[in-house]
N, C-alpha and C positions, 0 to 999 in steps of 0.2 A: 504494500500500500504506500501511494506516495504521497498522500495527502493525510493528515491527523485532524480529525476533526473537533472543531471548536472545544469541547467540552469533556476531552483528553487529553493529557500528555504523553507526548512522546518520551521513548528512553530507546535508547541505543546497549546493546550487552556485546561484552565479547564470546568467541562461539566456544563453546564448551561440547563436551560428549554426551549426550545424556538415555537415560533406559528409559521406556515408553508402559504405563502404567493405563489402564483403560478403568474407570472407578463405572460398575451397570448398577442400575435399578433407579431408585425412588431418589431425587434429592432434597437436599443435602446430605441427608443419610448414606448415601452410596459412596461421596466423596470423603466423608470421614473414616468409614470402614476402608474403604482404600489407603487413605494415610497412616490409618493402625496399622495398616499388612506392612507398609514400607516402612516404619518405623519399629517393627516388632522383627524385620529382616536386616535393619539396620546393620548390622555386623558383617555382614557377608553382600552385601551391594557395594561398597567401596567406595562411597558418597565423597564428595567432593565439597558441599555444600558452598561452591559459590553461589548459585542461584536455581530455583525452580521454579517451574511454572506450569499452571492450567489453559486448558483449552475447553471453551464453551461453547463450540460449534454448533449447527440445526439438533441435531440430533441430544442435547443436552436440556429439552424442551418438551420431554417425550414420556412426562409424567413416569411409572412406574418405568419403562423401559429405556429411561435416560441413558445416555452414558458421556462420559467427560473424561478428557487424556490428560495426564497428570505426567510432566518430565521432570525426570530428577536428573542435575549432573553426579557426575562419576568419571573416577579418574582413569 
């Protein structure tokens, strides 16, 4: 996107590696129990934690059959 609209800010990140996390069902519920599974795996993903981020694309709209992509870096 090359335009930001009004009533966001832009941020620039440097690029990192990161593992792809898919959080299904009902939200926000679905997005938590996802973040309990990557934090209770904590040890063995090899987090990097510069930065992470969500994705709330069409399909995160989708009442019970939501789903939303969760990246974590890793080194």
């Amino acid at each position: 996107m090359d335009e930001i609209p009004q009533v966001l800010t832009g941020r620039e990140f440097q690029p990192e590696q990161f593992q792809k996390f898919t959080a299904k069902g009902a939200m926000p519920a679905a997005v938590g129990n996802c973040w309990m599974n990557i934090w209770q795996r904590d040890a063995e993903l090899n987090r990097k934690y510069s930065y992470d981020f969500e994705v709330y694309g069409e399909k995160s709209q989708q009442g019970d059959n939501s789903e939303v992509d969760i990246y974590i870096a890793t080194k």
